[in-house]
C-alpha positions as CSV (number, residue, x, y, z in Angstrom):
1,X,9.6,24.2,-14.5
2,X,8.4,25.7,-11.5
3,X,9.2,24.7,-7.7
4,X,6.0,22.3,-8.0
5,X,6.8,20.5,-11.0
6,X,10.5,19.7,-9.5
7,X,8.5,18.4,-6.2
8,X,6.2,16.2,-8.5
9,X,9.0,14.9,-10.4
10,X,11.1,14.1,-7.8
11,X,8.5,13.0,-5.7
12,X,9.7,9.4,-5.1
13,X,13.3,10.8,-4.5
14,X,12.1,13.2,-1.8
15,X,10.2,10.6,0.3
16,X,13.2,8.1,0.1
17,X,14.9,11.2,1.8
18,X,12.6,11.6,4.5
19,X,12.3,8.3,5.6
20,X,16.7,8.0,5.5
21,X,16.2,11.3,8.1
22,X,13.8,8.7,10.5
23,X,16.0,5.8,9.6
24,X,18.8,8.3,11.1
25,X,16.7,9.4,14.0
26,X,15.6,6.1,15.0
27,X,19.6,5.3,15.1
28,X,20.0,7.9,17.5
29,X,17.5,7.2,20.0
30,X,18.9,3.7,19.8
31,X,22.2,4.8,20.9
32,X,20.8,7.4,23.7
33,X,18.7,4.8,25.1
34,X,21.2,2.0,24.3
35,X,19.6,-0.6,26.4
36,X,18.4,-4.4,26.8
37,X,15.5,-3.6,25.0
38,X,17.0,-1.7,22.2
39,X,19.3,-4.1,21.8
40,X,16.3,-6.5,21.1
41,X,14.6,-4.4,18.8
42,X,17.6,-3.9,16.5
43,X,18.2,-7.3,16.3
44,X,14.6,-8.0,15.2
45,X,14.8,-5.6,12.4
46,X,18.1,-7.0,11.3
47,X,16.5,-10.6,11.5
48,X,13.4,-9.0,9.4
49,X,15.7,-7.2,6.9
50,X,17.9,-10.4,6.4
51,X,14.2,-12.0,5.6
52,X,13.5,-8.8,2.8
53,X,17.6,-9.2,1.3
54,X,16.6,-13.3,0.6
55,X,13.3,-11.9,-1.1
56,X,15.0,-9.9,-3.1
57,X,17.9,-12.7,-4.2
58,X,14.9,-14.3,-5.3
59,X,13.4,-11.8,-7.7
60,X,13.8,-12.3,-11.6
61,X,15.2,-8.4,-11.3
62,X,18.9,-6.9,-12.6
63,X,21.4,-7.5,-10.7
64,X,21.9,-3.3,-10.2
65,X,18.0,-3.4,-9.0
66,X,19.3,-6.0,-6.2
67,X,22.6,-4.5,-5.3
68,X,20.6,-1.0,-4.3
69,X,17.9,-2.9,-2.5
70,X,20.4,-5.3,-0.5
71,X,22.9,-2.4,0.3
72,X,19.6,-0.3,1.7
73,X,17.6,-2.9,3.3
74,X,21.0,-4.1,5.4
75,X,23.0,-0.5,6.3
76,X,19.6,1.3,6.8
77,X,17.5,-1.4,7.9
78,X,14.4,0.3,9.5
79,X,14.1,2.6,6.2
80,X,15.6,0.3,3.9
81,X,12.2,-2.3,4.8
82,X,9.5,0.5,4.8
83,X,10.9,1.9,1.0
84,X,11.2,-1.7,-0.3
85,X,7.4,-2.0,1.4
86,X,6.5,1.0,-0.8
87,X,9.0,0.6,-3.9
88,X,10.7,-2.8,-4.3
89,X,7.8,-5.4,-5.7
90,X,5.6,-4.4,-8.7
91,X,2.5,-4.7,-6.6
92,X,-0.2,-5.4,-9.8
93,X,-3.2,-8.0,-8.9
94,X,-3.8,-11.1,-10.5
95,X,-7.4,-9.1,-11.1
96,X,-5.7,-6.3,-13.0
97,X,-3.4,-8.9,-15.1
98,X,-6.4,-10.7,-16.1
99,X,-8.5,-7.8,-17.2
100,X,-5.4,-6.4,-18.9
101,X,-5.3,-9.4,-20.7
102,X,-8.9,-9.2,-22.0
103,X,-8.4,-6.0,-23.1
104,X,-5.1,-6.6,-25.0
105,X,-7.1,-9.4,-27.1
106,X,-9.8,-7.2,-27.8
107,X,-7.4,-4.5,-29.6
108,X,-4.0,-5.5,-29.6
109,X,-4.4,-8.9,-29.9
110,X,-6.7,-8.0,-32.9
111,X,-3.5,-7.1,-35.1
112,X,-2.3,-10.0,-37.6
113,X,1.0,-10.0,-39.6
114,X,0.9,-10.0,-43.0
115,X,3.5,-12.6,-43.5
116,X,3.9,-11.5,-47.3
117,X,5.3,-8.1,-45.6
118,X,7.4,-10.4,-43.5
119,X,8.8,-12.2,-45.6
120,X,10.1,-9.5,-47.7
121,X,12.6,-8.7,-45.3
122,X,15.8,-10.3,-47.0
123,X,18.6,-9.3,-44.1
124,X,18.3,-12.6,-41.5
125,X,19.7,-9.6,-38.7
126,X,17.1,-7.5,-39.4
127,X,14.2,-10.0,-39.7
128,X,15.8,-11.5,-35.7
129,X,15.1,-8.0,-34.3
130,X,11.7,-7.7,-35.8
131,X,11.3,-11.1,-34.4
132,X,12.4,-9.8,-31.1
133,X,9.8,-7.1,-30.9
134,X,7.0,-9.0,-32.4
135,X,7.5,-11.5,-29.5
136,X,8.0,-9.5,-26.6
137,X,5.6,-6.5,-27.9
138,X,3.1,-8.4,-29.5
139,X,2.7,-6.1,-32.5
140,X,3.2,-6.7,-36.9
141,X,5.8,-5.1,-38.5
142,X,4.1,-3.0,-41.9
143,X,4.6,-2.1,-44.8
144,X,2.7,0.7,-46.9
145,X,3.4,3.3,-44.5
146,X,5.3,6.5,-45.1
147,X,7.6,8.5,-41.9
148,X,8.6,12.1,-41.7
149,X,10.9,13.2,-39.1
150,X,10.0,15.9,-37.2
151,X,13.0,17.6,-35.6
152,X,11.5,20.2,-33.4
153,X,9.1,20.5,-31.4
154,X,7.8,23.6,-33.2
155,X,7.5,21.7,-36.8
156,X,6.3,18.8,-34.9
157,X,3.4,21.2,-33.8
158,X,2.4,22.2,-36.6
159,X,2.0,18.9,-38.3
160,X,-0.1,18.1,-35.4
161,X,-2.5,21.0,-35.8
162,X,-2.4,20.3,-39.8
163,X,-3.7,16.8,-39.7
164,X,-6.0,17.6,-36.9
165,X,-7.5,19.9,-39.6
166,X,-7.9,17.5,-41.6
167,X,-9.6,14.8,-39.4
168,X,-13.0,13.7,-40.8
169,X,-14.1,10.6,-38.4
170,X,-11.8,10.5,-35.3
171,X,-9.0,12.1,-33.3
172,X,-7.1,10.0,-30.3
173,X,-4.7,12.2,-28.3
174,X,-2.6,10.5,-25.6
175,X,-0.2,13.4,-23.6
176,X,2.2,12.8,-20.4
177,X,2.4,16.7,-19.9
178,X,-0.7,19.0,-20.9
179,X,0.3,22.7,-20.3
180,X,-1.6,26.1,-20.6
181,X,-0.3,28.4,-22.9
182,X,0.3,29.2,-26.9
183,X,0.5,25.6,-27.9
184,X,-2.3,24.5,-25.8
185,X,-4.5,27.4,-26.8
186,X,-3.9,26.7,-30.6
187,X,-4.4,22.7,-30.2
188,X,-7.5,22.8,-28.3
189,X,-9.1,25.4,-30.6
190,X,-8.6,22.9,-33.6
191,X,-9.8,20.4,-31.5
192,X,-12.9,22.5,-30.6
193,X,-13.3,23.0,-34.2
194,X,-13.4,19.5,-34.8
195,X,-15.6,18.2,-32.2
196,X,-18.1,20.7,-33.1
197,X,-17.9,19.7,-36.7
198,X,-18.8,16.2,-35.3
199,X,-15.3,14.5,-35.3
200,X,-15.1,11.8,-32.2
201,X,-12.4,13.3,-29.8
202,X,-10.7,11.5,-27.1
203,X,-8.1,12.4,-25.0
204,X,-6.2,10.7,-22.5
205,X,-3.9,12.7,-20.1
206,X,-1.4,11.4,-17.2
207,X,-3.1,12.8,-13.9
208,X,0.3,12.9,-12.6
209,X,2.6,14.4,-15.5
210,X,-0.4,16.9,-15.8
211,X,-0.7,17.4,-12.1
212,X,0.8,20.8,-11.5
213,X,0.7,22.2,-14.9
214,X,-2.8,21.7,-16.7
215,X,-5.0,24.8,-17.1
216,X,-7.9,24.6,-14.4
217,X,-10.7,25.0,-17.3
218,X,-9.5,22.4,-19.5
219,X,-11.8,19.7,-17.9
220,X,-14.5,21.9,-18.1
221,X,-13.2,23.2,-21.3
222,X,-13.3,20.1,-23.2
223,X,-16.8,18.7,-21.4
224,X,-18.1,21.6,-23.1
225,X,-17.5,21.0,-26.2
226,X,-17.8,17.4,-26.9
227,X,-14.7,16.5,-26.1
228,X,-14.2,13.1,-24.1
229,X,-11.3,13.8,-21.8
230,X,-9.9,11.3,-18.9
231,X,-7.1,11.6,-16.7
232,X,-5.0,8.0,-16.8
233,X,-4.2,6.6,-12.9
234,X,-5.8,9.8,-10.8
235,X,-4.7,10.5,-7.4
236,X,-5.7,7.9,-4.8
237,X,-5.1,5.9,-2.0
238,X,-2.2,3.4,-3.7
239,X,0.8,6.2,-3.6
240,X,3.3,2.9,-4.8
241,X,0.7,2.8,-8.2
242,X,0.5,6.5,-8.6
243,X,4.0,7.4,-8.5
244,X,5.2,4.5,-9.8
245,X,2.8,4.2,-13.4
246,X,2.5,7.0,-15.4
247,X,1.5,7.3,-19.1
248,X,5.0,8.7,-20.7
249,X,3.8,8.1,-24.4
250,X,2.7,11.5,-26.5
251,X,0.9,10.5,-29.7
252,X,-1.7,12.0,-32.1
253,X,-3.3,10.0,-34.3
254,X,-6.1,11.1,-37.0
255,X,-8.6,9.1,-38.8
256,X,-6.6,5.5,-38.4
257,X,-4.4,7.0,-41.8
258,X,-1.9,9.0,-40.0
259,X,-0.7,9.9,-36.7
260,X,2.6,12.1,-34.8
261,X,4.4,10.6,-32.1
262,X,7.7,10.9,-29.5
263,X,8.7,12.9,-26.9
264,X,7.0,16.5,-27.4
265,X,4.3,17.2,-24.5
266,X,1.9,20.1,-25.0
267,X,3.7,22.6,-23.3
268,X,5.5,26.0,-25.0
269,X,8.4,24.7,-23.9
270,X,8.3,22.4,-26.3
271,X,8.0,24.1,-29.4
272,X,10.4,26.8,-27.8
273,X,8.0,29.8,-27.6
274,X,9.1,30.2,-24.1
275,X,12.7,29.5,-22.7
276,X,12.8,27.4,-19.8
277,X,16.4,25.4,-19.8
278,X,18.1,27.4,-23.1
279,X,16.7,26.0,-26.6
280,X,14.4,23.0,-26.3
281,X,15.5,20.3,-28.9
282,X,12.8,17.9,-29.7
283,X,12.2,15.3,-32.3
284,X,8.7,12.8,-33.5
285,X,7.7,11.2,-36.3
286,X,4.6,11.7,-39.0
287,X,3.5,8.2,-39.5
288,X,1.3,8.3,-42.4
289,X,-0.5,4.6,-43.4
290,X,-0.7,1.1,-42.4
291,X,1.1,1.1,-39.3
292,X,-1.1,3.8,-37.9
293,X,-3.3,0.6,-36.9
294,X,-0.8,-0.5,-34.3
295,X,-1.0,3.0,-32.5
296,X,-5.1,3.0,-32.9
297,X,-4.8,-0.3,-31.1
298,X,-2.8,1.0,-28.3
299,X,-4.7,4.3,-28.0
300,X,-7.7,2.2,-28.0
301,X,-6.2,-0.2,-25.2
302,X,-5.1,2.1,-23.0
303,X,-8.7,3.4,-23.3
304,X,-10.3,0.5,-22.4
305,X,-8.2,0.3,-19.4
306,X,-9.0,3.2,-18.3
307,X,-12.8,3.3,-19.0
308,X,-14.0,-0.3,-18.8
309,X,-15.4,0.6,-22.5
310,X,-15.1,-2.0,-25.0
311,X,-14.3,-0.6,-28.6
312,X,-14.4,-2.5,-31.8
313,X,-10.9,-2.0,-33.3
314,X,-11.8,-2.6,-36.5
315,X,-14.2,0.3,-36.7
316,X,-11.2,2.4,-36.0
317,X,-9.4,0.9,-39.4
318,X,-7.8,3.7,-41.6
319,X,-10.2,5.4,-44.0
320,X,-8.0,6.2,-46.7
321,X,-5.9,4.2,-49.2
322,X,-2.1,4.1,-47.9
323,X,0.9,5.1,-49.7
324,X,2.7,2.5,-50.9
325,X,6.8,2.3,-50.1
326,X,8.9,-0.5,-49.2
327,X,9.9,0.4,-45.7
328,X,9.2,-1.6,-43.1
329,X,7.6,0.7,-40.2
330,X,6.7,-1.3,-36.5
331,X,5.1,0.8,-33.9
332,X,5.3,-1.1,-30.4
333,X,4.9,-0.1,-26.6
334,X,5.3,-0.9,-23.3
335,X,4.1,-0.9,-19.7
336,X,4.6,-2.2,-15.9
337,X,2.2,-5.2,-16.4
338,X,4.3,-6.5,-19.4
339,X,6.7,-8.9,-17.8
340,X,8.8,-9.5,-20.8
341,X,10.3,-6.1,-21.1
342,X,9.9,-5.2,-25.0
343,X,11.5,-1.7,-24.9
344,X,14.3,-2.4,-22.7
345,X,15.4,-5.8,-25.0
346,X,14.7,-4.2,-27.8
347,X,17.4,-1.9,-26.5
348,X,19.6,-4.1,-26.0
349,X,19.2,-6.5,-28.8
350,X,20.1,-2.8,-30.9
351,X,23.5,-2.5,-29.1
352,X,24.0,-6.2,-29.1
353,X,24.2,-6.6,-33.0
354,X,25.4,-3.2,-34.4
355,X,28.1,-3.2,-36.4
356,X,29.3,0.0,-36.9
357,X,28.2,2.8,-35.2
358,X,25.0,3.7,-32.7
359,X,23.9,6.9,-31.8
360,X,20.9,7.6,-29.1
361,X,19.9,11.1,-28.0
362,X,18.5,11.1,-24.5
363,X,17.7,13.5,-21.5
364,X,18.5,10.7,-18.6
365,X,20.9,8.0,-18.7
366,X,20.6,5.6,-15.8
367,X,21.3,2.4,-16.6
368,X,20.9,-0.8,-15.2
369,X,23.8,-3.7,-15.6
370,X,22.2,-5.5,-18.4
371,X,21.9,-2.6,-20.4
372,X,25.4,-1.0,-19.4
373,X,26.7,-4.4,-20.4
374,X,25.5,-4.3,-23.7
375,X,26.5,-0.8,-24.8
376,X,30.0,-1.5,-23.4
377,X,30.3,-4.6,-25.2
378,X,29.2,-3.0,-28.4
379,X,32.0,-0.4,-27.4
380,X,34.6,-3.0,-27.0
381,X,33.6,-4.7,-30.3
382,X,35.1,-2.0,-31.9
383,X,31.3,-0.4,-32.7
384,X,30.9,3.6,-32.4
385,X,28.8,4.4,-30.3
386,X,27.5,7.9,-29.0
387,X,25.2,8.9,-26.4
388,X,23.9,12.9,-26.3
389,X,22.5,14.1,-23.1
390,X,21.7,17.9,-22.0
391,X,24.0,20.6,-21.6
392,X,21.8,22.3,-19.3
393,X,19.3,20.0,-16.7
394,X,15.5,19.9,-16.4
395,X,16.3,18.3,-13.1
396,X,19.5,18.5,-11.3
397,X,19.1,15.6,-9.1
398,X,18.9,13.6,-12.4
399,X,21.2,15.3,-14.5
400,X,24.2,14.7,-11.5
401,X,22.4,11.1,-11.6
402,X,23.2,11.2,-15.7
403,X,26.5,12.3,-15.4
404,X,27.5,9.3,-12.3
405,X,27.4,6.4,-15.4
406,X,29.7,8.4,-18.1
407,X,33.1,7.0,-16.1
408,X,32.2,3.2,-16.7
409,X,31.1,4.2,-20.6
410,X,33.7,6.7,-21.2
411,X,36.8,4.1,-20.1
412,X,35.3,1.9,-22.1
413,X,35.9,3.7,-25.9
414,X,31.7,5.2,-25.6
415,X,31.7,9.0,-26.8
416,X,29.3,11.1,-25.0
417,X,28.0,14.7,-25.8
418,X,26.2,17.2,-23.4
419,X,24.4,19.3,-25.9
420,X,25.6,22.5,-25.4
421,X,22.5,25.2,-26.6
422,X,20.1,23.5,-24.0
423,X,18.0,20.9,-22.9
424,X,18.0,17.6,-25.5
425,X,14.6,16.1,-24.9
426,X,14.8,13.8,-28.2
427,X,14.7,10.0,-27.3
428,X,16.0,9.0,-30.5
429,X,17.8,6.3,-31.8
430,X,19.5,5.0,-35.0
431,X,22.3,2.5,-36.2
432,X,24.4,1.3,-39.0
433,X,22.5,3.0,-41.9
434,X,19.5,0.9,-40.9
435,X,17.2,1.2,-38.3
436,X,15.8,4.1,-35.9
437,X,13.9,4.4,-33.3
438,X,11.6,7.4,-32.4
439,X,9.4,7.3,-29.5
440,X,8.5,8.5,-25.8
441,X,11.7,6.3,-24.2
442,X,14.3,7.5,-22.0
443,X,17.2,5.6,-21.0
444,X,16.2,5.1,-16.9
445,X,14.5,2.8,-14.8
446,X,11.4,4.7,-15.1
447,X,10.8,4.5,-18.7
448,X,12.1,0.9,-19.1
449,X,10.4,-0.4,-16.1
450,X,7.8,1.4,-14.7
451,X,6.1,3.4,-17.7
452,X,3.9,3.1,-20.2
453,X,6.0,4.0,-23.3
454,X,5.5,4.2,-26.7
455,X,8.3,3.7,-29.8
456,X,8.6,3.6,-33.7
457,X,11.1,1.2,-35.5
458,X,12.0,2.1,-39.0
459,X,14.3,0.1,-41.5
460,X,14.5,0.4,-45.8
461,X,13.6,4.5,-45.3
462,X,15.3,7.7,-46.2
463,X,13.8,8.7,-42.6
464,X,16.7,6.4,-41.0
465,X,19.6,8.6,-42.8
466,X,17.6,11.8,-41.9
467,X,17.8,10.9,-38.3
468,X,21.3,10.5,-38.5
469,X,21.9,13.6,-40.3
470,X,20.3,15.3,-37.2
471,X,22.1,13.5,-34.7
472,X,25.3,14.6,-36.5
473,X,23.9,18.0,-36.5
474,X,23.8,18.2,-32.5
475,X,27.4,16.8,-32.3
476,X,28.1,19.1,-34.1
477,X,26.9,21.9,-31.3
478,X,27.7,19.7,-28.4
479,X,30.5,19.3,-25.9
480,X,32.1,16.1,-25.7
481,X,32.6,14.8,-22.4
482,X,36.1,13.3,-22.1
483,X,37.4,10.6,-19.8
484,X,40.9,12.3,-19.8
485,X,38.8,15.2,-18.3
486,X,36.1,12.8,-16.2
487,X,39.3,11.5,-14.7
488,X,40.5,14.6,-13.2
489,X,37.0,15.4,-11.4
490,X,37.6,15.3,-7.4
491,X,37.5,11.9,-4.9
492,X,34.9,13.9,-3.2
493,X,32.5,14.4,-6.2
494,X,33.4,10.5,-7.2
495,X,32.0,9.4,-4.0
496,X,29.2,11.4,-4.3
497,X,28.6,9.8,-7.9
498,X,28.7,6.6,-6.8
499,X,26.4,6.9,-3.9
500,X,23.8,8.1,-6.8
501,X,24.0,5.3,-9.3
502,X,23.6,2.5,-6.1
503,X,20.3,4.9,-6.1
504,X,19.5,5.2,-9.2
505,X,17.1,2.0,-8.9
506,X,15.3,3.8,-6.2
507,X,14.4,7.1,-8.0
């Protein structure tokens, strides 16, 4: 990434920074001019801050959300009430909650379980998990759809550009990161081809992901041919909304009969025709069938929220038979006006009940408590369980971020691998020979909190065992991190660890 994309990314980081240098400054003047006056003033501030700590006690947050807010707000008072001003409170009106809520019943709230699929599964674990999701993510659990596993970004690429071929009606495209070069110039001349053939093309793109890296003709590029492109949450005078939500998920989807999905961007990074942080390893899924009709919904949702168009979902309903297997396949998502926190519970609820082993692939691990209690108590229950993060950083600020939460894990029996060839993108996820989880979903505040994210859970398919075969495979080439060695590190870099993780919430 170049020196812009590290600013973007670290945007919210930076301007915490800058207002701790005026915190500091004010601090100073106070003490040069230490007076009657100044006196006063502090002790307004502290009387104000006191007034923002009892706010916090009472939000329905973590308790690692609260601790960083409280230790803020009280030792750097002045700074600590201007970033909780800008950052603490999810600022979305009552307006936006309502409308969001029309929308959802106009396409997701359109989706119905078939309750003969439902009743087919037989495991009473499994069946409480789909249960779970169903509730907090408002979306069926299919059957009659077939998953591939795409293990790189490069095959995932070219799956992409086969069923984009192949597209006879429509073609929804939803990207964080759009990015000039080889894969962009081979995706956009398929989807040229299409839209001239008269294939409905829509693409939504994350005006800030896409801020410093999107080609300056693609706008123009896709207005001219047909091509309905719209940035989601442009630049503009809220910086708390435009920093804070972005659209994380990446998904294709073709026709309503199949679609690709999870965490490749367009960017040659991506599918490794360019090296930017040593091999790129990337992974999505071909999702081929019924549950395609979750994704169209949530394409088509996102959409409307963007537009203030109203689409008929049902128009949007596959056009081909689907195949027929016996695995049960339930897309679901995410976002900063659901309150109930699907991905993050989901999450949870996974590391709650395994009973064996759980292995996750992700390129940021900041936790809060709740999810750091449940991955330690599925440690201390005698469960494996293995986290793989980078070997080599996309963003250093993060990855010594990442690397601040392995002591806690590590003591506590969790095995975790920094994967030595490069840069592990791959938010992946899979458990006891039974379930995975492919989607757009980090393991950090931003993706469970603030995001919109998108995932895939699989049970009853030879895709889960594939996923596991893969996850092997990068043990396999990674270095394991041990506590005997974490141990050792200095009281000096242990300090600075622990400073990050109390900011970790703030980043």
């Amino acid at each position: 990434m170049n020196i812009l994309s590290n600013l973007k990314n670290n945007s919210k980081f930076i301007i915490n920074v800058l207002l701790i240098l005026a915190q500091l400054i004010i601090f100073g003047f106070l003490l040069y001019r230490f007076n009657e006056r100044a006196l006063a003033a502090y002790w307004v501030v502290e009387a104000v801050a006191i007034l923002v700590v009892l706010r916090i006690v009472y939000l329905n947050k973590s308790a690692s959300f609260k601790i960083s807010w409280i230790i803020f707000v009280l030792i750097l008072p002045v700074v600590g009430i201007v970033l909780y001003l800008l950052w603490g409170e999810s600022r979305i009106s009552e307006k936006s909650q309502i409308r969001l809520k029309i929308i959802d019943t106009n396409t997701v709230g359109q989706l119905e379980q078939n309750q003969e699929v439902y009743h087919r599964i037989t495991d009473l674990g499994i069946k409480k998990q789909v249960d779970l999701i169903a509730h907090l993510g408002d979306t069926p659990v299919w059957q009659n759809t077939k998953t591939t596993y795409l293990k790189l970004g490069q095959i995932m690429h070219q799956e992409n550009l086969k069923i984009i071929s192949q597209a006879e009606k429509f073609i929804f495209l939803e990207y964080f990161i759009i990015t000039g070069g080889k894969m962009y110039d081979e995706m956009m001349a398929a989807l040229i081809a299409k839209a001239e053939a008269g294939v409905e093309v829509r693409l939504l793109f994350d005006a800030g992901g896409s801020m410093t890296t999107m080609p300056k003709d693609f706008i123009k590029t896709c207005a001219d041919h047909q091509i309905r492109c719209l940035p989601f949450n442009p630049l503009s005078a809220s910086l708390y909304r435009f920093i804070s939500f972005r659209d994380h998920r990446k998904m294709t989807i073709v026709d309503g009969n199949v679609a690709v999905a999870g965490g490749i961007n367009i960017g040659d990074e991506y599918i490794n025709a360019i090296e930017v942080h040593g091999h790129w390893k990337d992974m999505a899924l071909r999702i081929e069938g019924d549950a395609v009709y979750s994704m169209t919904a949530m394409f088509l949702s996102m959409w409307e929220y963007v537009t203030k168009e109203q689409t008929v979902l049902i128009d949007y309903r596959g056009t081909k038979a689907s195949p027929q297997t016996d695995a049960f396949v339930m897309p679901f998502c995410d976002g900063p006006m659901n309150s109930r926190e699907p991905i993050e519970n989901t999450y949870m609820n996974l590391f709650t009940n395994a009973k064996r082993y759980i292995y996750i692939t992700t390129p940021y691990l900041i936790l809060d408590t709740d999810l750091t209690t449940c991955i330690l108590m599925a440690a201390r229950s005698g469960v494996d369980v293995r986290i793989i993060t980078p070997g080599i950083p996309d963003q250093k600020i993060v990855y010594a971020t990442t690397r601040s939460f392995y002591g806690a894990l590590l003591a506590e029996g969790v095995r975790i691998y920094e994967y030595t060839p490069g840069f592990l993108h791959g938010k992946v996820l899979v458990s006891d020979d039974q379930v995975a989880v492919v989607g757009s979903i980090n393991m950090d505040y931003r993706s469970l909190t603030w995001n919109y994210e998108y995932g895939t859970w699989i049970h009853q398919s030879d895709t889960v065992m594939e996923i596991k075969e893969d996850l092997l495979g990068i043990i396999g080439v990674s270095h394991e991190v041990l506590y005997a060695d974490w141990k050792k590190s200095s009281l000096l870099k242990k300090v600075g660890q622990s400073i990050l993780r109390i900011t970790a919430p703030l980043m």
